[in-house]
LODOGU-757979 format. One record per residue (C-alpha): residue number from 1; residue in three letters; x, y, z. Coordinates in pm, whole numbers, plus 50000, padded with zeros to 5 digits. Example, Ala and Ser with C-alpha at 12.3 -4.5 7.8 and 13.67 -1.06 7.14 Angstrom:
2
+-----+---------+-------+-------+-------+
: num : residuo :     u :     v :     w :
+-----+---------+-------+-------+-------+
:   1 :     ALA : 51230 : 49550 : 50780 :
:   2 :     SER : 51367 : 49894 : 50714 :
+-----+---------+-------+-------+-------+
# end
This chain:
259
+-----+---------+-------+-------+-------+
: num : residuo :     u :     v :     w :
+-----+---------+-------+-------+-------+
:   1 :     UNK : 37277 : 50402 : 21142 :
:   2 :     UNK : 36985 : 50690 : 21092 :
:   3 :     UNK : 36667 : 50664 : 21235 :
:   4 :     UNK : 36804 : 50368 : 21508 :
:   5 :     UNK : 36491 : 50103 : 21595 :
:   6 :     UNK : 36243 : 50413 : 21690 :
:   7 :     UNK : 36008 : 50284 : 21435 :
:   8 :     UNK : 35728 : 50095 : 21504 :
:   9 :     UNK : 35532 : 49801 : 21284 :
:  10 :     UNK : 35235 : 49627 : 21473 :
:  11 :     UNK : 35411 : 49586 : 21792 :
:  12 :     UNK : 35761 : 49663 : 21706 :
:  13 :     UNK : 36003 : 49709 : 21474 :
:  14 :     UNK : 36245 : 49948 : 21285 :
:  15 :     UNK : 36467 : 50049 : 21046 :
:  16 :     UNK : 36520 : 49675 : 20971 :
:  17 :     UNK : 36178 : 49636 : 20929 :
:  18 :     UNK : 36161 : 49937 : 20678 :
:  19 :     UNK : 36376 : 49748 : 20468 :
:  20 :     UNK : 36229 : 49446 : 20434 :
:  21 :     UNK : 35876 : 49617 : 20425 :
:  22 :     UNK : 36043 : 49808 : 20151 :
:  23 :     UNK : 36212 : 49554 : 19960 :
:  24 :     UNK : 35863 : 49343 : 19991 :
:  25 :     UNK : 35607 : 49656 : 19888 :
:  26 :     UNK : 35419 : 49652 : 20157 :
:  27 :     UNK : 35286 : 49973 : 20114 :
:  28 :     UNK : 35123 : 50049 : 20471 :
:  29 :     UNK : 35426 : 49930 : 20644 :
:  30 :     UNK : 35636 : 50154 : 20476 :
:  31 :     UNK : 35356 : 50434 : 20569 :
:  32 :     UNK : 35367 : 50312 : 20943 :
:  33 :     UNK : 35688 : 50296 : 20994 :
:  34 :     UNK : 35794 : 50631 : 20805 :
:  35 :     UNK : 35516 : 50845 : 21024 :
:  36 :     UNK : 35577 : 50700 : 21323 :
:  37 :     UNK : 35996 : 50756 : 21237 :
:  38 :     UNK : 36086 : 51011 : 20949 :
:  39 :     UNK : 36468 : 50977 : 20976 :
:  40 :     UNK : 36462 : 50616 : 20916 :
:  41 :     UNK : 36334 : 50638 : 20564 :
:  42 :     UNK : 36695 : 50733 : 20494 :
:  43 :     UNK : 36881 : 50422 : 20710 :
:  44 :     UNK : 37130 : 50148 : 20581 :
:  45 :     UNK : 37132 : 49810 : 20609 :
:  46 :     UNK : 37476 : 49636 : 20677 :
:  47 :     UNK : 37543 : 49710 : 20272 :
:  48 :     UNK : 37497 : 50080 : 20316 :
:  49 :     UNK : 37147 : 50043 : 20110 :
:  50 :     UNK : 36868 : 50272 : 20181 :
:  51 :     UNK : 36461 : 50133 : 20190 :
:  52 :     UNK : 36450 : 50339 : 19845 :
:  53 :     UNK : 36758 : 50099 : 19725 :
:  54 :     UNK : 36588 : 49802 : 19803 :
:  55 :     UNK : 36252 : 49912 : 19691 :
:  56 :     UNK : 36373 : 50005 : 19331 :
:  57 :     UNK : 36582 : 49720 : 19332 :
:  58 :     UNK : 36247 : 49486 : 19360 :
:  59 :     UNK : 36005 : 49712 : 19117 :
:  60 :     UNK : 35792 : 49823 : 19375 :
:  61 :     UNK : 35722 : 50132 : 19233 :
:  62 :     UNK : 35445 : 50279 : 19438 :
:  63 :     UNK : 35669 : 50233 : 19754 :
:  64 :     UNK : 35920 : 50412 : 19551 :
:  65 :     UNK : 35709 : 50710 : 19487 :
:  66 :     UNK : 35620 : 50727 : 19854 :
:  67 :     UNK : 35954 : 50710 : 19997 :
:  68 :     UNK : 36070 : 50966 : 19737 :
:  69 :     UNK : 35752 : 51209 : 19839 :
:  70 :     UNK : 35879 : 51165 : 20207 :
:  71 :     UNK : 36223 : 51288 : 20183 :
:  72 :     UNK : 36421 : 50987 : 20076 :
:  73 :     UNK : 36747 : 51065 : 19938 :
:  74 :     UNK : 36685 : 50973 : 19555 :
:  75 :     UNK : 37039 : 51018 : 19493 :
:  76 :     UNK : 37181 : 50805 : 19786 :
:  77 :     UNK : 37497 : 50532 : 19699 :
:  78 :     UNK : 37555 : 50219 : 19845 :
:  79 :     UNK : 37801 : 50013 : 19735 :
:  80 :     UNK : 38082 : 50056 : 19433 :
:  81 :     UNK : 37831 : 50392 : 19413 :
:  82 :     UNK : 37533 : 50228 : 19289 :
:  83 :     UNK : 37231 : 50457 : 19327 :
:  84 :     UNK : 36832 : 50335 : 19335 :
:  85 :     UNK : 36821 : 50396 : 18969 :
:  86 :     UNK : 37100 : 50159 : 18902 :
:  87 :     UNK : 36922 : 49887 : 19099 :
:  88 :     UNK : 36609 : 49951 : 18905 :
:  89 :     UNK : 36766 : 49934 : 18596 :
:  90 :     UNK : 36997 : 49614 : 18615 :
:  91 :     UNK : 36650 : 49450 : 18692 :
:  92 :     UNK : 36461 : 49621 : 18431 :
:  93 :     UNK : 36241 : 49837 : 18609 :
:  94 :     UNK : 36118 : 50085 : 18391 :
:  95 :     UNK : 35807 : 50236 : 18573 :
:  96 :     UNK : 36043 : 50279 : 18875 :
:  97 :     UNK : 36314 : 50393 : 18675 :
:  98 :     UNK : 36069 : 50653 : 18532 :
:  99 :     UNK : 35966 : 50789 : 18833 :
: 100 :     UNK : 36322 : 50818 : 18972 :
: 101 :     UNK : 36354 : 51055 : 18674 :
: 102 :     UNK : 36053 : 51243 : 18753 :
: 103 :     UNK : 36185 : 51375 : 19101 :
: 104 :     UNK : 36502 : 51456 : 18973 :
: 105 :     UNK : 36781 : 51136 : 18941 :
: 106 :     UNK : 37027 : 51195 : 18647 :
: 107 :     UNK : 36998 : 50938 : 18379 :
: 108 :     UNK : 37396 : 50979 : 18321 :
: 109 :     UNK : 37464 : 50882 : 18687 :
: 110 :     UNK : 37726 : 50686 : 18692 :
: 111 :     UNK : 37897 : 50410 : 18932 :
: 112 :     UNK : 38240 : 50380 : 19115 :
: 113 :     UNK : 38361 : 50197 : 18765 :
: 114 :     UNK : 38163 : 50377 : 18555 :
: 115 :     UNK : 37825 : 50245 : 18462 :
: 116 :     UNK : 37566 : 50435 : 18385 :
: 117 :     UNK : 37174 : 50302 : 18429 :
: 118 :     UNK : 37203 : 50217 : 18037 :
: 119 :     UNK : 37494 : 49989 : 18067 :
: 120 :     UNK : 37305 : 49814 : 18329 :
: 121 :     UNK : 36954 : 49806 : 18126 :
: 122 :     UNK : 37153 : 49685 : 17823 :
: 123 :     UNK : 37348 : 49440 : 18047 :
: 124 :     UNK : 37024 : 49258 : 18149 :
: 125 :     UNK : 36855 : 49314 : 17808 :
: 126 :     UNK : 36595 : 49479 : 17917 :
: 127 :     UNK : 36524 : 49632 : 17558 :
: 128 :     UNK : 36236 : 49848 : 17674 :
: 129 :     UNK : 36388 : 50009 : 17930 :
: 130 :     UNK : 36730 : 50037 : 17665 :
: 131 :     UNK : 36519 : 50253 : 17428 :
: 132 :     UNK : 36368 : 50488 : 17714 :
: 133 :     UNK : 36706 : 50565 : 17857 :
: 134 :     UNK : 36833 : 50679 : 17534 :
: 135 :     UNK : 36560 : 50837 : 17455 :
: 136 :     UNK : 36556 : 51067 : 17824 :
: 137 :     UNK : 36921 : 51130 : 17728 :
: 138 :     UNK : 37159 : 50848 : 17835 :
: 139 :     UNK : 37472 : 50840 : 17637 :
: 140 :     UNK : 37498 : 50597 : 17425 :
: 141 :     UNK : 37880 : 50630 : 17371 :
: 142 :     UNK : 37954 : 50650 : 17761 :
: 143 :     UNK : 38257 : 50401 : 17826 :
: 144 :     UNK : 38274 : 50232 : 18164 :
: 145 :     UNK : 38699 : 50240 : 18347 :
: 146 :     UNK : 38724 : 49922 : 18138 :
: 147 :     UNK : 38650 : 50104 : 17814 :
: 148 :     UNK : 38339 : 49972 : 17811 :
: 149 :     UNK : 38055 : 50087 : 17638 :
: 150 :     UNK : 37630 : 49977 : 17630 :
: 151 :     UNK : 37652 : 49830 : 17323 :
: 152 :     UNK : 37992 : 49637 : 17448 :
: 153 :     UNK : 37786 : 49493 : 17732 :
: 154 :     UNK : 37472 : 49439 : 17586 :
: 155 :     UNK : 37291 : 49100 : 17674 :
: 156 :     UNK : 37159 : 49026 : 17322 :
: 157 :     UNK : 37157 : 49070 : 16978 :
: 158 :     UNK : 36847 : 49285 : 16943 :
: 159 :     UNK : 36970 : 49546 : 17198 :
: 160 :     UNK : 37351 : 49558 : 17047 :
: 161 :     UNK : 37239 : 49598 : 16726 :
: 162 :     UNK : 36974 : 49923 : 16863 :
: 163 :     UNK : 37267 : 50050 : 17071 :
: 164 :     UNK : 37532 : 50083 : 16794 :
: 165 :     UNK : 37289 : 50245 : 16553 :
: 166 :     UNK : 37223 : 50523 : 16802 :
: 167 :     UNK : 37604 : 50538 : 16844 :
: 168 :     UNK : 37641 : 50549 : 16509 :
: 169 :     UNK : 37414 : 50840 : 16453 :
: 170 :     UNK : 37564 : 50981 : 16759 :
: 171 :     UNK : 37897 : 51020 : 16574 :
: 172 :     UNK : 37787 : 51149 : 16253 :
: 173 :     UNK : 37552 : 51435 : 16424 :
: 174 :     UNK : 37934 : 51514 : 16636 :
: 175 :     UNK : 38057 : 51544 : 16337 :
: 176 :     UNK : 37820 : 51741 : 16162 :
: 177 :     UNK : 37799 : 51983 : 16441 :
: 178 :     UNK : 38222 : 51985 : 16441 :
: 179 :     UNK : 38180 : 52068 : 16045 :
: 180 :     UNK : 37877 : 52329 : 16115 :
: 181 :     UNK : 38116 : 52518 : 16343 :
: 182 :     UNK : 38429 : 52476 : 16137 :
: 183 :     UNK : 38212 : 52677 : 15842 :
: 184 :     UNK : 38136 : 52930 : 16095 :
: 185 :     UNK : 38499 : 53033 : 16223 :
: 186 :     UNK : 38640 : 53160 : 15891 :
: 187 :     UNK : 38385 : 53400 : 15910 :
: 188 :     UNK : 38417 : 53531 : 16218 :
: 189 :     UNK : 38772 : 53547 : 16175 :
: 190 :     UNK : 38700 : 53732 : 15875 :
: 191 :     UNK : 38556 : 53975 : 15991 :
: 192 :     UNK : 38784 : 53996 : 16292 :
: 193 :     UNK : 39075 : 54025 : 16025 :
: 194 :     UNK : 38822 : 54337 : 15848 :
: 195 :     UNK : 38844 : 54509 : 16170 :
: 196 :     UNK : 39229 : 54476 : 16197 :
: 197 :     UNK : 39265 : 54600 : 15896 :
: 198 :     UNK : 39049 : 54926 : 15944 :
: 199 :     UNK : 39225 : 55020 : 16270 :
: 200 :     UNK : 39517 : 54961 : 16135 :
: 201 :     UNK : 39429 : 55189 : 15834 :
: 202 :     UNK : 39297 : 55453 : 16095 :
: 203 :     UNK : 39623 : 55628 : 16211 :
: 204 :     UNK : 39770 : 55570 : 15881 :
: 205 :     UNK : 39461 : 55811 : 15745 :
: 206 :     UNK : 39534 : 56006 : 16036 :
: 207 :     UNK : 39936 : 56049 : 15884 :
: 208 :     UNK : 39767 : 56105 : 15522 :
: 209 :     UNK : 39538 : 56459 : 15700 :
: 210 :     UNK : 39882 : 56544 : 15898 :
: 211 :     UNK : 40086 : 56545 : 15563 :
: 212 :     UNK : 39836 : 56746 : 15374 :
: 213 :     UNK : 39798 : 57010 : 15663 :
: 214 :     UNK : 40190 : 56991 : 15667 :
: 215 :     UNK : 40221 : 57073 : 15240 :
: 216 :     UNK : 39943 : 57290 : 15285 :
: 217 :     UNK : 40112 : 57488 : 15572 :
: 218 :     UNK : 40432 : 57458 : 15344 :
: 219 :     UNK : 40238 : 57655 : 15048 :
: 220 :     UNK : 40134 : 57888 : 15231 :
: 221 :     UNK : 40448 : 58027 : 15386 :
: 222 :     UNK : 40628 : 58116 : 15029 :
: 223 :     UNK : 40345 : 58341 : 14984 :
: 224 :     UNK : 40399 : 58505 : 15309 :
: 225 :     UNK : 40803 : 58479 : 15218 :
: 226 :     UNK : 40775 : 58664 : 14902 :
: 227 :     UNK : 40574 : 58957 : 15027 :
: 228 :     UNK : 40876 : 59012 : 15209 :
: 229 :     UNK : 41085 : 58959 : 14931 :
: 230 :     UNK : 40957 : 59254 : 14698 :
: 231 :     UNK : 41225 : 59487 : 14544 :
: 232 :     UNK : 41357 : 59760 : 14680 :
: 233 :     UNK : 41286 : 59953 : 14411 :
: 234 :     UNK : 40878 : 59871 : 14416 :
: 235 :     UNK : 40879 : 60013 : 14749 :
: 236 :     UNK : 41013 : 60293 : 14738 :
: 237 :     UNK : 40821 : 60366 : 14432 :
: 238 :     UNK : 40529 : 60299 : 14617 :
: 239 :     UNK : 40575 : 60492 : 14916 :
: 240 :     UNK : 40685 : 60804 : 14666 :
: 241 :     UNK : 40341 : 60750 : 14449 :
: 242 :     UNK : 40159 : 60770 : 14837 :
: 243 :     UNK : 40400 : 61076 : 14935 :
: 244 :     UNK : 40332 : 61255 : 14587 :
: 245 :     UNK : 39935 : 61193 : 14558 :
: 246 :     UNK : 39855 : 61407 : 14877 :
: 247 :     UNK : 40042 : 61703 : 14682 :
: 248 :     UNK : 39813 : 61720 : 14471 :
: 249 :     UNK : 39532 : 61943 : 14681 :
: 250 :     UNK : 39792 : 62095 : 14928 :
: 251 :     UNK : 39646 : 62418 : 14817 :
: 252 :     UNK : 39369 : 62588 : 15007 :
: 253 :     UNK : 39311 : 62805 : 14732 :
: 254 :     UNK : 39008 : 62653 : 14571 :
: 255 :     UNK : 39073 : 62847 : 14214 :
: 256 :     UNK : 39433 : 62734 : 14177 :
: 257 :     UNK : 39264 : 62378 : 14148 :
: 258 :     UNK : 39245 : 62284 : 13765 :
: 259 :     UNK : 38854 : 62176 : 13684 :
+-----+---------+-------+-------+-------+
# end
């Protein structure tokens, strides 16, 4: 057990007596006893519950706030897993509740079998404390190992009825959001299918540039090809009309050169 009988209350006492000091509010005890020994603000009983446990458990919520301010675990289970903010809920306890939320206690916590603080607030039809849960977040379609959801274990009428109208509403805005991103995809695939389709269209206008430089290369050789090709005739023609033109002016007598 943490923190041992160190503490002292009047002329004695302990972790015992944080507990009951606790569990009874009594504020300046608690203070007493926590100064005098920090550790045992975190000590079990013989059912593994904390001071916080039994202090949320009875609504007193400034001893709560203390113990929480003085390093109490806020998260801490006992038994089957229950946590403060379980006890404070199956009795109703919204103030405490609130300001196990404040320091940082998940309102989705859930037990050994599954309950969350809602099933026990809408257990003990503790309406008021039903409609700030949900409203902090507490999901109202959360099913206990039994199957079991808040509205399935709600105490009355009043809070069944609240409970499967927020389910309800819970479904439809799943199923809204389900349709919302169902009229999304096609478009990304869309456009994933556009991009497909221009890489794949890529090398294929790559092979379209490659097959014109290939016909164009193939033009041009002929031309090359038939210069090669000319008669044998033409040539020497040619090379006679180059021999003969020089003859002209082999003179060097200017005056046998007709004007």
């Amino acid at each position: 057990m943490v923190g041992g009988s160190g503490g002292v209350r009047g002329g004695g006492g302990g972790s015992a007596d944080l507990h009951s000091a606790a569990r009874s509010g009594d504020l300046a005890a608690v203070q007493s006893i926590v100064s005098s020994n920090p550790l045992a603000v975190n000590s079990r009983d013989k059912l593994s519950r904390t001071p916080l446990h039994l202090a949320a458990w009875a609504g007193q919520n400034e001893v709560v706030s203390y113990l929480c301010k003085n390093k109490a675990d806020a998260g801490a289970a006992a038994v089957d897993d229950m946590a403060a903010i379980h006890f404070a809920s199956q009795k109703g306890h919204l103030e405490v509740v609130r300001t196990l939320l404040s320091v940082g206690v998940s309102v989705k916590s859930i037990t050994r079998k599954g309950l969350t603080p809602l099933h026990y607030a809408a257990q003990g039809s503790h309406f008021e404390l039903v409609k700030y849960l949900v409203k902090k977040g507490a999901n109202v379609r959360a099913t206990t190992k039994a199957g079991k959801n808040p509205a399935d274990v709600a105490g009355n009428a009043e809070t069944q009825n609240f409970l499967e109208e927020c389910e309800e509403q819970a479904r439809k805005a799943k199923k809204s959001n389900e349709e919302k991103r169902e009229e999304v995809k096609p478009v990304s695939c869309d456009v994933e299918g556009e991009n497909k389709d221009l890489k794949r269209k890529d090398p294929e206008d790559g092979n379209v540039e490659e097959e014109k430089e290939e016909t164009s290369s193939k033009a041009k050789k002929p031309k090359v090809a038939l210069h090669h090709l000319q008669d044998t005739d033409d040539t020497e023609a040619d090379q006679e009309e180059e021999t003969e033109e020089p003859n002209i002016v082999t003179s060097t007598n200017p005056s046998q050169v007709s004007t």
